[in-house]
C-alpha positions as CSV (number, residue, x, y, z in Angstrom):
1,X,0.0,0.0,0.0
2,X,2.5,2.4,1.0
3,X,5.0,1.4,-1.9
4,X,2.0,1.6,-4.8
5,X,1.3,5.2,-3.0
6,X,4.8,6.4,-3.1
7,X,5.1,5.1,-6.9
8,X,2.0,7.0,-7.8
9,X,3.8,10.3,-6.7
10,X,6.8,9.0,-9.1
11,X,4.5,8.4,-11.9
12,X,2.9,12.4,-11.5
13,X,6.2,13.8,-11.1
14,X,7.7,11.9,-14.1
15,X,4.0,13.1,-16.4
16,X,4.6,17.2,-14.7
17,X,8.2,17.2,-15.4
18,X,7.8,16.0,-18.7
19,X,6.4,19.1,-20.0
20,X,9.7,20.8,-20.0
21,X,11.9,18.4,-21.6
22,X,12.8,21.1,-24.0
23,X,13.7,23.7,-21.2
24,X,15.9,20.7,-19.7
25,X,17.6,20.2,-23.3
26,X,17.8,24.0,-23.6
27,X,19.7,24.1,-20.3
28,X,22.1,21.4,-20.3
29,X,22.9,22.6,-23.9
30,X,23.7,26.1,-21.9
31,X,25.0,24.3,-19.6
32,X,28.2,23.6,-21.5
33,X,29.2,26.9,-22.1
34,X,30.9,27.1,-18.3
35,X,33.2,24.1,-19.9
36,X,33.8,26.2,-23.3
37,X,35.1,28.7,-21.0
38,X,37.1,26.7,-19.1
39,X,39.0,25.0,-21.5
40,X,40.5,28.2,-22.9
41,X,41.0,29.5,-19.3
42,X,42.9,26.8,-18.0
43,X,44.7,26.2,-21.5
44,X,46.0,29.9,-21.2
45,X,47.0,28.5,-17.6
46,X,49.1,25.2,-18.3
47,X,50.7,26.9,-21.3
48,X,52.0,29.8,-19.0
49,X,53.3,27.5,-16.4
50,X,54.5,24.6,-18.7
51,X,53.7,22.1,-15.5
52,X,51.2,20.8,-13.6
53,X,49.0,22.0,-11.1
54,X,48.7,20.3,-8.0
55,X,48.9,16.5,-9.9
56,X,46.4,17.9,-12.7
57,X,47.7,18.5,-16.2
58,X,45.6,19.8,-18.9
59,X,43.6,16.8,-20.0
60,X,43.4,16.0,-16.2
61,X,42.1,19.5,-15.5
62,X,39.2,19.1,-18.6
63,X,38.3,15.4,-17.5
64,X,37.6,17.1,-14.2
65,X,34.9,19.5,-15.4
66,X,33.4,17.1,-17.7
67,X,32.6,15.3,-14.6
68,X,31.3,18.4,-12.8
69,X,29.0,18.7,-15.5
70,X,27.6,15.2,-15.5
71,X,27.9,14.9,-11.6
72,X,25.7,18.3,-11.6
73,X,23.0,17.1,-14.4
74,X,22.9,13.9,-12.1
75,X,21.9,14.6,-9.1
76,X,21.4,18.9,-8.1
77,X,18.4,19.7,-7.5
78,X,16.7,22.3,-10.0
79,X,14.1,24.7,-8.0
80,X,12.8,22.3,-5.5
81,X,13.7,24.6,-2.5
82,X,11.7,27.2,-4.8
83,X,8.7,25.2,-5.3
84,X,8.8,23.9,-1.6
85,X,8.7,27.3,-0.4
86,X,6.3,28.3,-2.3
87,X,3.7,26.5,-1.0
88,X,4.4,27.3,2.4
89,X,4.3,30.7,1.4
90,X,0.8,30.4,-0.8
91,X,-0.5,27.8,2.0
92,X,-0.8,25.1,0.0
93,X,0.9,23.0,2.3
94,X,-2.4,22.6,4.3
95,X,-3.4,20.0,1.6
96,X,-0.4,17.7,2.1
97,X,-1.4,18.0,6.2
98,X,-4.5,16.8,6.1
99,X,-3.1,13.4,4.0
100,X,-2.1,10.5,5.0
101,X,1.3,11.0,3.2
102,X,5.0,12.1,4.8
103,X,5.3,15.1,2.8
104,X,9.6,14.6,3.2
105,X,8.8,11.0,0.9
106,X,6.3,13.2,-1.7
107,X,9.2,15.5,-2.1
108,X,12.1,12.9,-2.0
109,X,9.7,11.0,-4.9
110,X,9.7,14.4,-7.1
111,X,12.9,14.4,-6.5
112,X,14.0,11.2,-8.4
113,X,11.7,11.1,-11.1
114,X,12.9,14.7,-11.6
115,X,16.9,13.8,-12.1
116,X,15.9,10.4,-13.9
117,X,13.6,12.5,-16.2
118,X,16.4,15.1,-16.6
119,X,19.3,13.0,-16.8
120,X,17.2,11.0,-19.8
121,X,16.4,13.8,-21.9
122,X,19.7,15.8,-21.5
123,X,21.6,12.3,-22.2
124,X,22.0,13.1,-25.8
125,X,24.0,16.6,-25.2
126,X,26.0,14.9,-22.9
127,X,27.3,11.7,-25.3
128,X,27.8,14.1,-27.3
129,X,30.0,16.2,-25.2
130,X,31.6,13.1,-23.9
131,X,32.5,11.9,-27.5
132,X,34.1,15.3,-28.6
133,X,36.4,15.8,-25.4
134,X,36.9,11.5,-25.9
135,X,40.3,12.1,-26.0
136,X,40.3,13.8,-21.8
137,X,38.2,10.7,-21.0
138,X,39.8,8.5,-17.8
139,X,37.5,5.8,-16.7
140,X,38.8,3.7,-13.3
141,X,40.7,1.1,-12.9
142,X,40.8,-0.1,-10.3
143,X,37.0,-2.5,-9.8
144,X,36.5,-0.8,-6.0
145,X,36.2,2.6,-7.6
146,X,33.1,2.1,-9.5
147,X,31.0,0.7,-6.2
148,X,32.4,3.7,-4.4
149,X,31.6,6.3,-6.9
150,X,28.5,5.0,-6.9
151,X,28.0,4.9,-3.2
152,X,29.5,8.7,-3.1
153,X,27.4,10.0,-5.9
154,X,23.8,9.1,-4.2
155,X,24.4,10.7,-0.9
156,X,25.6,13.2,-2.9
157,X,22.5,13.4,-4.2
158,X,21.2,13.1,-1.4
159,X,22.5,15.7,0.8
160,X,22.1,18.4,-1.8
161,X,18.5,17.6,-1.5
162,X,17.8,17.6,2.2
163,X,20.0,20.9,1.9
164,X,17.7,22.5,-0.7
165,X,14.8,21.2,1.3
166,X,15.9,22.8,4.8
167,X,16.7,25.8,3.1
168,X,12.9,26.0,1.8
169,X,12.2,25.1,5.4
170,X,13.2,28.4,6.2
171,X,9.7,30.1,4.3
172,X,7.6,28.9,7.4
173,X,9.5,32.0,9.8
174,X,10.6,34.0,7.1
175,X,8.4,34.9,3.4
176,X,10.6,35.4,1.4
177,X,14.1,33.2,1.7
178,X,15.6,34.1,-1.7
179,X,18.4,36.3,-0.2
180,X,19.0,33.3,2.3
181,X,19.4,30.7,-1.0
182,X,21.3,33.1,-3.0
183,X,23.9,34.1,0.0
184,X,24.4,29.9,0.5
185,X,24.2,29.0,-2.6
186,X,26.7,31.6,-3.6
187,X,29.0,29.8,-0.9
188,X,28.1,26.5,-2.1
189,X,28.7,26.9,-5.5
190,X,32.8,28.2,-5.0
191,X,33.4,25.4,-2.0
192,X,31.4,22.1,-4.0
193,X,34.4,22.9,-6.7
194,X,32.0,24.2,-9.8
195,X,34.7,27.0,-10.0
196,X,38.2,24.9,-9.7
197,X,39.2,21.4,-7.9
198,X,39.4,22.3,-4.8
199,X,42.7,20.7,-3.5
200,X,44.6,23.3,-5.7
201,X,43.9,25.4,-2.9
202,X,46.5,26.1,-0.2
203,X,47.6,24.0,2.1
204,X,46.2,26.1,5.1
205,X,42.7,25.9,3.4
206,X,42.6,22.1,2.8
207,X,41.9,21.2,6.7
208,X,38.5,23.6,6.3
209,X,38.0,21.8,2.8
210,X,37.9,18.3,4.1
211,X,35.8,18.8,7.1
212,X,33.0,21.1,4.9
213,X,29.6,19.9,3.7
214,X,30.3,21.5,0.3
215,X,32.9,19.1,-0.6
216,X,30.9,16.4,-0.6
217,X,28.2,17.7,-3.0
218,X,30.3,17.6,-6.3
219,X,33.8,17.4,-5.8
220,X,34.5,14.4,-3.3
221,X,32.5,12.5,-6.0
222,X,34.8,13.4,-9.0
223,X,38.0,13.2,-6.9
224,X,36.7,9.3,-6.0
225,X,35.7,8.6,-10.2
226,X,39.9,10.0,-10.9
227,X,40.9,8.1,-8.4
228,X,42.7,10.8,-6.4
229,X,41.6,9.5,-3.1
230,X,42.1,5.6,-2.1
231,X,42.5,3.4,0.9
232,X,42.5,5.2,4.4
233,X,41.5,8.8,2.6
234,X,38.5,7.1,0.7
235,X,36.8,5.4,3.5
236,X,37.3,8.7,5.8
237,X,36.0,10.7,2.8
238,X,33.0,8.4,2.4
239,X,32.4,8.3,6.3
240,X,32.1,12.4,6.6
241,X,29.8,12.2,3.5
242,X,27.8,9.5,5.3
243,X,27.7,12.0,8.9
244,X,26.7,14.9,6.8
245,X,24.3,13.1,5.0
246,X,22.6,11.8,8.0
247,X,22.9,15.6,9.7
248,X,21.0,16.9,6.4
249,X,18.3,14.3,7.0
250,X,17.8,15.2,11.0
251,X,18.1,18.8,9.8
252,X,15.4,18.7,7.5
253,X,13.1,16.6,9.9
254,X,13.4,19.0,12.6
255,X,12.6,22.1,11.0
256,X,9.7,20.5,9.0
257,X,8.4,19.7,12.4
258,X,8.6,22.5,14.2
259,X,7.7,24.8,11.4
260,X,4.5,22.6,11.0
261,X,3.7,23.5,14.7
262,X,4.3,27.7,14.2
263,X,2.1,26.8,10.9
264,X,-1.1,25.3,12.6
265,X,-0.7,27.8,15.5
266,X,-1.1,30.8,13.7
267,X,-3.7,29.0,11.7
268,X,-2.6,27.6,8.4
């Protein structure tokens, strides 16, 4: 009963998301003008310092962003915390109250169908992509890298979504949170690596680097798929993405429950 109700919500996300395959293709398309513009940065880069940067050379460097932008098509959420917050802010969160459904799963369900729906239709651009930068491609290999990859790249998922849906959290004390999203996600976007691999960052900073949620959204992932982490530094890596994963979960519980209380007591 539960599973066919949770599989229902699938099946409507899948049919509402649907509608905009073409905005999806339009922006992964888009999407790849960030890469464009970092292959002639850091071209102009390695031919100026004739030697690599922090164990990346150039192909390294290009393979890196490629998997940014397939890590990020994957699994970021696209305007959840948006449409979360919305209605708390319109009050049509009352409906999802007075059902027997955990409005955390209905979101979590949108969620997937969302990135499978995405991933699908953007697929094209990116085989495309892969096939013209073919020669910067470095698959694994060693056999435990794929499992972890794996492993890394859902709670990476994962935690960017209980993120985006604490963030939206936020609507039921304050109405309008987009200065609060753009201020984190302004943060998240430099320290989750979209900008640069992190570890070419200075030694003082790494310490701050390991320890930060932000790593483990995009660029603990990618470092795991080149194998730049293994043995001892994997399995700590995948441990702190594990205990921020489970911190995002508890976070997003807590405020869901709590803002649901200052909801009905002022009469939603």
């Amino acid at each position: 009963m539960i599973f066919s109700k949770y599989a229902k919500v699938f099946d409507i996300g899948m049919q509402n998301t649907f509608v905009y395959r073409w905005n999806f293709l339009l922006r992964a398309v888009f999407g790849i003008v960030p890469l464009v513009g970092a292959v002639f940065i850091w071209k102009a880069v390695f031919h100026s310092s004739g030697r690599p940067i922090s164990g990346y050379d150039y192909p390294a460097m290009i393979f890196y962003f490629l998997l940014t932008i397939f890590l990020e098509n994957l699994i970021t959420p696209t305007e959840d915390e948006w449409q979360i917050a919305a209605e708390i802010r319109d009050g049509k969160i009352s409906a999802y109250l007075t059902k027997p459904l955990n409005y955390l799963g209905y979101r979590i369900m949108l969620f997937v169908s969302y990135r499978l729906l995405y991933i699908t239709v953007v697929a094209l651009p990116i085989v495309a992509l892969g096939f013209f930068f073919r020669d910067y491609l470095r698959f694994p290999e060693q056999l435990v890298t794929w499992p972890a990859f794996i492993a890394s790249t859902a709670m990476a998922a994962a935690l960017q979504f209980f993120i985006a849906y604490s963030i939206a959290m936020i609507a039921f004390w304050v109405l309008e949170i987009s200065t609060i999203v753009f201020i984190l996600y302004s943060f998240e976007y430099f320290l989750s690596g979209h900008v640069f691999p992190l570890d070419v960052m200075p030694a003082w900073f790494q310490g701050f680097i390991q320890w930060s949620p932000f790593t483990y959204e995009l660029f603990f992932p990618a470092q795991v798929f080149m194998e730049r982490v293994h043995g001892a530094a994997l399995a700590q890596g995948l441990l702190i993405q594990a205990a921020w994963l489970c911190l995002a979960w508890q976070c997003a519980r807590t405020l869901w429950a709590r803002g649901v209380k200052k909801y009905q007591a002022v009469g939603g």
